[in-house]
C-alpha positions, 0 to 999 in steps of 0.5 A: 538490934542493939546491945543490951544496957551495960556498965562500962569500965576501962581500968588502967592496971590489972589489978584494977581489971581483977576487982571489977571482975570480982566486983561483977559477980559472974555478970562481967565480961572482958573485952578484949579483941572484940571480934566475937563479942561484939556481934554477940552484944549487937544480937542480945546473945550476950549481955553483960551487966558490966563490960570490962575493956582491957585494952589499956592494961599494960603489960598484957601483950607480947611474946618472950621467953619464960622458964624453957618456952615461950609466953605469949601474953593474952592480949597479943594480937593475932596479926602480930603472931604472924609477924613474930621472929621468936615465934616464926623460929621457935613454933612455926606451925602456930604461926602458920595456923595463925596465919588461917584465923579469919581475915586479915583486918579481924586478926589486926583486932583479935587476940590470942587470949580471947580466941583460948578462952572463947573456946570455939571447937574449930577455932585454930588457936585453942587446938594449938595451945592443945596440941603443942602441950601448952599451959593457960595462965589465969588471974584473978584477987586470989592469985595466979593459977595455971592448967594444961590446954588439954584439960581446960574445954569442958565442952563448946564454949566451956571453959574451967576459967572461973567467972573472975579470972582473966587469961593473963598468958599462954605458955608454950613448951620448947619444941626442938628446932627440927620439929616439923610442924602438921598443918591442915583445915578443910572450910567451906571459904577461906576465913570460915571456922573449919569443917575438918582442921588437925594441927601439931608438931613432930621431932624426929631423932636419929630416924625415930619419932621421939615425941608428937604433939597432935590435936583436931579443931572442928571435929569434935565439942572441944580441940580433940588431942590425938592421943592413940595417934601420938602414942602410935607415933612414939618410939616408931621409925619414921621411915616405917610408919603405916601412916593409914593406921595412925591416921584411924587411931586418930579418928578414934579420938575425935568425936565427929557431929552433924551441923547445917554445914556437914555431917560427921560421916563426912568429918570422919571421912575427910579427917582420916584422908586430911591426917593422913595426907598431912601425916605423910607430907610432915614425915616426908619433910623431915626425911629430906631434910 
């Protein structure tokens, strides 16, 4: 098939790309990476009445340190996360999660901003800016607005982004240099979306858990924040940690389903041993270091 008709714009500033936006009235749609949309456009699943092409704003891309973290702009492309020092030091498991986006010649194209405000519930990049306390950043001709990641999916491809705001950043808290990053995604091929993914990061202080940062992809409508888990964690000596019982307070926070590639026993299944499994090799980690 081919796309429905559309305008095409390709503004040359932000601002520019904001007044379209508004001008759009709810029937714009950015282009950003592409990777995802342009299939959707091909099979008629979605069809703007003006695609607005952002790929020659300046200033939309880049990784840098802003106000005690790091802002990764939107337009930041997934190959270049994997290939960044800051990053590689500062949160080293969104670069490794990073690293498990799709293939190499996508994530050359794809965007960060555009995998967050996709909003794909077993996506790694949305359950990355969740788990690791990061706030969006939006912009539209009314201002700036900013939202914690753990309140802005509403559902599968729900988002609170209103229809003439544009994701401008991703901002992600400092985490100490000795966080150990949690890391594991269950797919049926390498590249697929995951069947069963958790990602996060722990600090642990004088033998204590002193801070956890924990959600699931692919286990739920949305990125699903272990809170129960976290808050199992917490305050725990990390020598002593009954990793079996924080690994079923995770499960309880996700929310499991049935689709053509498993069910959500399944899920429930393996997400419990894959926690626990990620769970006992970050501690271990951290207690040989």
């Amino acid at each position: 098939m081919k796309p429905a008709p559309f305008d095409y714009v390709a503004p040359a500033s932000l601002e520019e790309a904001l007044q379209h936006l508004s001008r759009g009235a709810g029937d714009a749609t950015i282009l950003a990476g592409g990777q995802t949309l342009m299939p959707l456009l091909a099979l008629r699943m979605s069809t703007p009445a003006i695609l607005v092409d952002i790929n020659r704003v300046e200033g939309l891309s880049g990784v840098s340190r802003a106000d005690g973290g790091i802002r990764v702009a939107a337009m930041t492309r997934q190959n270049d996360i994997v290939a960044n020092r800051l990053l590689s030091e500062a949160l080293p498991v969104l670069v490794e999660a990073t690293g498990h986006v799709g293939h190499y010649q996508t994530r050359n194209r794809g965007t960060v901003g555009g995998s967050v405000a996709l909003g794909e519930p077993a996506a790694e990049l949305p359950a990355c800016a969740v788990a690791l306390g990061a706030t969006i950043e939006s912009r539209s001709i009314r201002g700036i607005r900013t939202l914690p990641a753990d309140e802005f999916y509403l559902g599968p491809y729900a988002t609170t982004l209103e229809p003439d705001e544009l994701i401008t950043a991703i901002r992600f808290p400092d985490w100490p240099s000795g966080a150990v990053g949690v890391f594991r995604k269950v797919t049926r091929r390498p590249g697929d979306f995951a069947l069963v993914g958790i990602v996060g990061a722990l600090v642990v202080d004088h033998g204590k858990i002193t801070r956890a940062g924990l959600a699931w992809f692919g286990m739920g409508p949305t990125p699903m924040k272990a809170r129960q888990a976290e808050q199992a964690l917490i305050g725990r000596s990390a020598a002593n940690i009954d990793i079996q019982s924080v690994a079923d307070a995770a499960i309880a926070d996700a929310d499991p389903f049935d689709d053509h590639a498993a069910t959500s026993e399944y899920r429930r299944t393996v997400g419990r041993r894959v926690f626990a499994r990620s769970l006992g090799e970050a501690l271990k980690v951290r207690q040989s270091a």
